[in-house]
C-alpha positions as CSV (number, residue, x, y, z in Angstrom):
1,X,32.3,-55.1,5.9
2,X,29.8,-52.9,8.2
3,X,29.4,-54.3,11.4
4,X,25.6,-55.8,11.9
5,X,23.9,-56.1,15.1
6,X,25.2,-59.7,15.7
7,X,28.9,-58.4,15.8
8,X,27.4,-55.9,18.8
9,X,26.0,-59.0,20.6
10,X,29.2,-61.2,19.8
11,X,31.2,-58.6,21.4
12,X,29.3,-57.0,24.5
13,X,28.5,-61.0,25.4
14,X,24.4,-60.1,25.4
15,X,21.8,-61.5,23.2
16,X,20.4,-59.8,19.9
17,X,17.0,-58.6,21.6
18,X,18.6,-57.2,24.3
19,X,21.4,-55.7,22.4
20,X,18.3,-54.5,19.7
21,X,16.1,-53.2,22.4
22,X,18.9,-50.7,24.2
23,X,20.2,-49.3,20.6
24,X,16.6,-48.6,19.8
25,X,15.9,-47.1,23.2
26,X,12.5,-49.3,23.8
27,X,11.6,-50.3,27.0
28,X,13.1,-52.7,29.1
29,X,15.0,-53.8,32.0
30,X,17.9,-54.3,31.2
31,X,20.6,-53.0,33.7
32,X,22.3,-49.7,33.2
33,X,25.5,-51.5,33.4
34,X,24.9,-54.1,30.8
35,X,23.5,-50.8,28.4
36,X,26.6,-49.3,28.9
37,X,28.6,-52.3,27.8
38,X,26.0,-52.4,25.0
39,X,26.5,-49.2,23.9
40,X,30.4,-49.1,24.0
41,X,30.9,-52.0,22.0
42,X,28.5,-50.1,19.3
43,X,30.7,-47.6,19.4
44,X,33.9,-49.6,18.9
45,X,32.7,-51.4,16.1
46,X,31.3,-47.9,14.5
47,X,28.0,-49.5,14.4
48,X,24.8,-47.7,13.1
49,X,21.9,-49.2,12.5
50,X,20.4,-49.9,8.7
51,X,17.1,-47.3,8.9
52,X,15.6,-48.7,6.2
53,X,15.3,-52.1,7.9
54,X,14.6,-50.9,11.3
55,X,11.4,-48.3,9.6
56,X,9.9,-52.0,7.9
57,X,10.2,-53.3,11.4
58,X,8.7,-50.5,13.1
59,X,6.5,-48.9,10.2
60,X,8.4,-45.6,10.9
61,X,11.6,-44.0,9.6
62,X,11.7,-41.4,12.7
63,X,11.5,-38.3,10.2
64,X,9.3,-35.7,9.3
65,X,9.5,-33.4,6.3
66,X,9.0,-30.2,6.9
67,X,8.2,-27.3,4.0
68,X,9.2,-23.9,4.2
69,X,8.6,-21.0,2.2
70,X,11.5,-18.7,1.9
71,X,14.5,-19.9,4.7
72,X,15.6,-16.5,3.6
73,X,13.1,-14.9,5.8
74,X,14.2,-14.1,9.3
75,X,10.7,-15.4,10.5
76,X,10.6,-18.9,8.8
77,X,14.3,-19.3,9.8
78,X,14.0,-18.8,13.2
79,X,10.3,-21.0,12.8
80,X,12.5,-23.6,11.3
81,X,15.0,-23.9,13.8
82,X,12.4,-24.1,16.6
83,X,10.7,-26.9,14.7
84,X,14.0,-29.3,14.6
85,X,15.0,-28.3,18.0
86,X,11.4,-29.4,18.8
87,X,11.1,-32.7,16.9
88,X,14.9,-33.5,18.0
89,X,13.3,-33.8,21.6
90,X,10.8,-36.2,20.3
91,X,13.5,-38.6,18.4
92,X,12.4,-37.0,14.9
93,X,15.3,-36.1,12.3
94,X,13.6,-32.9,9.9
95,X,13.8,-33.4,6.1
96,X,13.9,-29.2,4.8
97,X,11.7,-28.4,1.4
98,X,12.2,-24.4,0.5
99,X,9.8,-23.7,-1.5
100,X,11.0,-20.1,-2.5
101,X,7.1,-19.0,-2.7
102,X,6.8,-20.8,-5.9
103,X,3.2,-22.5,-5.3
104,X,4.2,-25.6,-7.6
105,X,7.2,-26.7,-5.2
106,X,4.4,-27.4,-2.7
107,X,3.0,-30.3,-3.9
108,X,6.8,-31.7,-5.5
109,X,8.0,-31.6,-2.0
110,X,4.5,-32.8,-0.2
111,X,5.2,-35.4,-3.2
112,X,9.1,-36.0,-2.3
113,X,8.4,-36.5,1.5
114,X,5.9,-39.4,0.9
115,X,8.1,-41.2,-1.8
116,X,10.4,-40.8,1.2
117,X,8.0,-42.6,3.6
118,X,8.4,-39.7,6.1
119,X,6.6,-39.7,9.4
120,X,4.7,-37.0,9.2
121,X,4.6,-33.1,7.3
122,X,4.9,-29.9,8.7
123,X,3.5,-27.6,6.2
124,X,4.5,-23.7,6.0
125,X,2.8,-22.6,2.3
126,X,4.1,-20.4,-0.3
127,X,2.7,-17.0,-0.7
128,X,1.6,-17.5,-4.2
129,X,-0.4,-20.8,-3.2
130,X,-4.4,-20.0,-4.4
131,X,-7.0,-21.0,-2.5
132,X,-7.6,-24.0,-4.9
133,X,-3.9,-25.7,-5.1
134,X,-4.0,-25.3,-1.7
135,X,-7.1,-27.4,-1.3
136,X,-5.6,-29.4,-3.8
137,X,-2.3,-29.8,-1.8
138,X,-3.8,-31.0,1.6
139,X,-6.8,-33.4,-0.1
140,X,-3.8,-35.4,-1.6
141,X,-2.1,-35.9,1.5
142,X,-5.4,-36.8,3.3
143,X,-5.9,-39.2,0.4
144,X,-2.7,-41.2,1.1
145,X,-2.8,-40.9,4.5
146,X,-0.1,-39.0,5.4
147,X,0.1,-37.3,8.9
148,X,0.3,-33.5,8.7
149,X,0.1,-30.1,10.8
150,X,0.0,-26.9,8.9
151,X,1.5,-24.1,10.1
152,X,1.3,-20.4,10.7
153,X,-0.8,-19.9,7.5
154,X,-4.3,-21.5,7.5
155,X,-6.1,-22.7,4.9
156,X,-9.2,-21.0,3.2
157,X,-12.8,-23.4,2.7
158,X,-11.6,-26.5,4.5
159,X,-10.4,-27.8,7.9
160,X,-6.6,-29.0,8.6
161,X,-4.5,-29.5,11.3
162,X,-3.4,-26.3,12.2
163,X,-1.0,-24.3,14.6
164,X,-1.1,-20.7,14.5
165,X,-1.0,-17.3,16.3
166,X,-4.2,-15.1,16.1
167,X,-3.2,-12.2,13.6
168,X,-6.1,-10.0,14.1
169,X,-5.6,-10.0,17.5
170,X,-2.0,-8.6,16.5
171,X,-2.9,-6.7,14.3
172,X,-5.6,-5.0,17.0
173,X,-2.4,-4.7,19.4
174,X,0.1,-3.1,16.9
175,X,-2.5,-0.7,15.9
176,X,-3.9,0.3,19.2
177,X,-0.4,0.9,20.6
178,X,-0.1,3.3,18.2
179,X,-3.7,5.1,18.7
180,X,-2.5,4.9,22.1
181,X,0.3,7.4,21.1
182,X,-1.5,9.8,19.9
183,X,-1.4,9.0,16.3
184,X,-4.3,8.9,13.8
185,X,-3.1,8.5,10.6
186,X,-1.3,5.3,10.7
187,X,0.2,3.9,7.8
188,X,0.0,-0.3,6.9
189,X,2.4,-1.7,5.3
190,X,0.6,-5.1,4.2
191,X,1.6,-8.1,3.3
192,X,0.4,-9.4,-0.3
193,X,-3.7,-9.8,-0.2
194,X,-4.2,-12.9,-1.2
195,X,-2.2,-14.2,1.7
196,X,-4.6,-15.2,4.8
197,X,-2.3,-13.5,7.2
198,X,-2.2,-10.4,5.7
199,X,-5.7,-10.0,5.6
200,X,-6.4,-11.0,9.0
201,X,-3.8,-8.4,10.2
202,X,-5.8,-5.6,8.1
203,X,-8.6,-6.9,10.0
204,X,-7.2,-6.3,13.2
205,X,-5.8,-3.0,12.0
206,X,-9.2,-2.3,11.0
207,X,-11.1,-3.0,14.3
208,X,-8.7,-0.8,16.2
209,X,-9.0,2.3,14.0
210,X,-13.2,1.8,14.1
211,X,-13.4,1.1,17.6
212,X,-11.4,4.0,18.2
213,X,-13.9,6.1,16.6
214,X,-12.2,7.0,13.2
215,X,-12.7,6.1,9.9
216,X,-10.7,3.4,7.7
217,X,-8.7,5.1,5.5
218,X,-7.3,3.3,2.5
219,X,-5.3,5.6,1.2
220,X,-2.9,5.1,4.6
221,X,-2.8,1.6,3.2
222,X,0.4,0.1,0.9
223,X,0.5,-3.4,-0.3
224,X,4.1,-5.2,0.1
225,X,5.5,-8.8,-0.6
226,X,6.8,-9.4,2.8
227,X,10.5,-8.7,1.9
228,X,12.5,-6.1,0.7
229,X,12.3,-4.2,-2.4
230,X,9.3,-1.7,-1.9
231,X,10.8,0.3,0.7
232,X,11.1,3.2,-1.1
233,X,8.0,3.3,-3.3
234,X,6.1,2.6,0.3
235,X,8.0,5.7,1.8
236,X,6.9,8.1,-1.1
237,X,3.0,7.1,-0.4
238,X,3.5,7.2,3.5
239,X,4.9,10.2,2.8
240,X,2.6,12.0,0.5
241,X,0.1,10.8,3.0
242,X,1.5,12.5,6.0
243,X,0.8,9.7,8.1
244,X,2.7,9.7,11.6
245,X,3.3,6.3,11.9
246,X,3.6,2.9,10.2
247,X,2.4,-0.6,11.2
248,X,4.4,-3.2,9.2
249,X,3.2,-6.2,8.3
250,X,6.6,-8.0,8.9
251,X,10.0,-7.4,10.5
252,X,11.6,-7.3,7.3
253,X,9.9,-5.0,5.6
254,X,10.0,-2.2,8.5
255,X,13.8,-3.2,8.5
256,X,13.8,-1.8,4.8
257,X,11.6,1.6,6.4
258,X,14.5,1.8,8.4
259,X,17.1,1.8,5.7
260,X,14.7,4.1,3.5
261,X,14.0,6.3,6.3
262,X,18.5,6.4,7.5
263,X,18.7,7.6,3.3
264,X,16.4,10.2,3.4
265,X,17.4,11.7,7.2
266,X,14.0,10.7,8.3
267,X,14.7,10.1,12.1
268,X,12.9,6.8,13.9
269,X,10.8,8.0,16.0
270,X,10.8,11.5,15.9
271,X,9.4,12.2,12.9
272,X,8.3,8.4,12.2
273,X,7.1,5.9,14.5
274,X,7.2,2.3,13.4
275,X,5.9,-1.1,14.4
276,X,6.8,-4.4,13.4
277,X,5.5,-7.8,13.5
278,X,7.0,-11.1,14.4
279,X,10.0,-10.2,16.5
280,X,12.4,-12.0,15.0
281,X,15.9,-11.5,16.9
282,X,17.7,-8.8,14.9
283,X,14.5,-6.7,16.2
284,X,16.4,-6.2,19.3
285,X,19.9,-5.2,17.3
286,X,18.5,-2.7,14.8
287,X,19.0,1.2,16.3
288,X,16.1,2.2,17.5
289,X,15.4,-1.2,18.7
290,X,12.2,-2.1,16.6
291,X,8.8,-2.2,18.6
292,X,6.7,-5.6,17.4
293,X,4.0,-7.9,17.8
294,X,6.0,-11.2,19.0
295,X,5.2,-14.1,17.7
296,X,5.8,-17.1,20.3
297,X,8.1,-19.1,17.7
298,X,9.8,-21.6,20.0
299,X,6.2,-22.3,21.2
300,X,4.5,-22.8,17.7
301,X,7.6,-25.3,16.9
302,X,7.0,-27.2,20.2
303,X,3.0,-27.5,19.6
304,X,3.5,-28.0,16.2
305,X,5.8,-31.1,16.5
306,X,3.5,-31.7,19.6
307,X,0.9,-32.0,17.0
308,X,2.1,-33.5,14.5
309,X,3.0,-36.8,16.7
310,X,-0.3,-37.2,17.8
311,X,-1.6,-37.1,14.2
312,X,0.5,-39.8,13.6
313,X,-0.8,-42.0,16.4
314,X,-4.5,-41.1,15.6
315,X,-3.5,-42.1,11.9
316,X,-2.0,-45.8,13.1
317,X,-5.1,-46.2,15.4
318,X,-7.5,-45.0,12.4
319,X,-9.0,-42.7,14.7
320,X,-7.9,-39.5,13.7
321,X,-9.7,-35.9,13.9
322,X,-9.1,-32.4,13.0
323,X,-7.1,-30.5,15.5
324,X,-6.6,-26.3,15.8
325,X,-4.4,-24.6,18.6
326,X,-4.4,-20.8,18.4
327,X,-1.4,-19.0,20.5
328,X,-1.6,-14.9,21.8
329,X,0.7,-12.7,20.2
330,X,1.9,-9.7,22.2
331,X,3.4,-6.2,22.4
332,X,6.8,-5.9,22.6
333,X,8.1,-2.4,23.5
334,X,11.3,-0.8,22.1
335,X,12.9,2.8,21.1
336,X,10.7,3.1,17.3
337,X,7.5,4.5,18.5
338,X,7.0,7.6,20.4
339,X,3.7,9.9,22.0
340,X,2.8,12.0,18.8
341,X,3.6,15.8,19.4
342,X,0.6,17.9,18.3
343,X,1.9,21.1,16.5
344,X,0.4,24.4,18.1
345,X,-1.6,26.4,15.5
């Protein structure tokens, strides 16, 4: 028969409230000596304590959900990771939803997690969500009252908990290091445009090349899905462009330049510079180390959690608002970008 939390207190000699209130770490004042013996008879009766019955007592189940688009991607893995490690310091277990970009496993897992009775939802969306399931998506869990933070990717036409980093301010910094260099026909390899990010990062790409004094260009421009796949096809246009240098919209998809450019005996930098954008850890592993914006992942999953738990206070207290913190991406230097040598005429 499982041991209950009567056999703990039969055996360590304390009552059931004080036995209850060290195993579920509220306050008290109990000595650390009398914990101790509290704690080891736990463990020699291979106690645990029944969740379900300590969440009815305490209206929470200490876990949050947390969606994901693609746990394939270097980015969102490394995002994810931060997140747990985050909510672990809090006393939240993490519930994973990967959505594989398919829009319609949004809402089954935003569904799943409140059938669940989760905590709280940390909300990375699918690629392919349209501006009106995504509306859609967050008015349902505003309508059961569910405690949420999105993350990295905001929503269009209405205002959520968000955490994210600035992407036109990255995409002003990718872009200007390489006006900096010399070059003036810079390449973008985007992201898909109907995806906020990738629009706010041609923004920023935008305002660099204007303030700079040049003209936008669109035919330096090539749409990509944020993975690999369209390597090659984006090398032919860069190519038949003649541009100098390319500003990727991702890690990933400069990792495939790489492999496209190592296949053809292009040579990175020397006859193509390249910048990233995320900074995700094989950046520093690749030859030429890959230059990119960094995104401050460990900090997004510790404001994010940060967020989230205060959202879920507001929600108990019925005194919730809307909450938005924005984090600085920066520069990080490596060997893929290099001053633009002008050919003598």
């Amino acid at each position: 028969m499982k041991p209950t939390i009567k056999d703990v207190a039969k055996k360590s000699g304390f009552s059931i409230t004080s036995v209850s209130q060290v195993l579920n770490n509220k306050p008290n004042a109990i000595p650390n000596q009398s914990k101790a013996k509290i704690i080891d008879a736990a463990k020699e009766l291979n106690y645990r304590p029944n969740r379900l019955a300590v969440s009815l007592v305490t209206k929470s189940t200490k876990v949050l959900g947390l969606v994901i688009p693609d746990n394939s991607n270097l980015f969102f893995s490394e995002l994810s990771k931060s997140i747990e490690v985050a909510a672990r310091k809090k006393g939240y277990s993490i519930i994973y939803g990967n959505t594989n970009n398919e829009s319609f496993r949004d809402i089954e897992y935003l569904h799943l997690f409140v059938d669940l009775q989760v905590d709280g939802i940390i909300v990375t969306k699918a690629s392919s969500l349209n501006v009106e399931e995504d509306i859609e998506n967050l008015s349902f869990l505003e309508n059961v009252r569910k405690p949420y933070v999105i993350v990295d990717r905001p929503t269009q036409g209405i205002e959520s908990n968000l955490v994210y980093v600035d992407n036109v301010v990255g995409g002003e910094l990718a872009t200007q290091h390489l006006l900096d260099l010399g070059h003036t026909k810079i390449g973008c390899f985007t992201g898909p445009h109907n995806l906020v990010n990738s629009e706010l990062r041609l923004e920023g790409y935008k305002k660099a090349i204007q303030q700079a004094g040049l003209d936008y260009d669109p035919r330096f421009i090539f749409e990509g899905n944020f993975s690999m796949g369209l390597e090659s096809a984006a090398m032919d246009h860069f190519l038949k462009e003649k541009v100098s240098a390319v500003f990727c919209f991702n890690d990933i998809m400069a990792f495939g330049l790489y492999r496209e450019a190592a296949h053809r005996g292009i040579n990175i930098p020397n006859d193509l510079s390249i910048v990233g954008y995320d900074n995700v850890q094989l950046a520093d592993i690749v030859y030429p180390g890959l230059s990119t914006i960094h995104q401050p992942i460990d900090e997004i999953g510790e404001e994010a959690v940060k967020m989230l738990a205060t959202v879920i206070e507001e929600t108990k207290k019925d005194t919730k608002h809307i909450q938005t913190k924005t984090l600085k991406p920066t520069l990080v230097l490596r060997g893929s970008t290099r001053h633009l040598e002008r050919k003598s005429s």
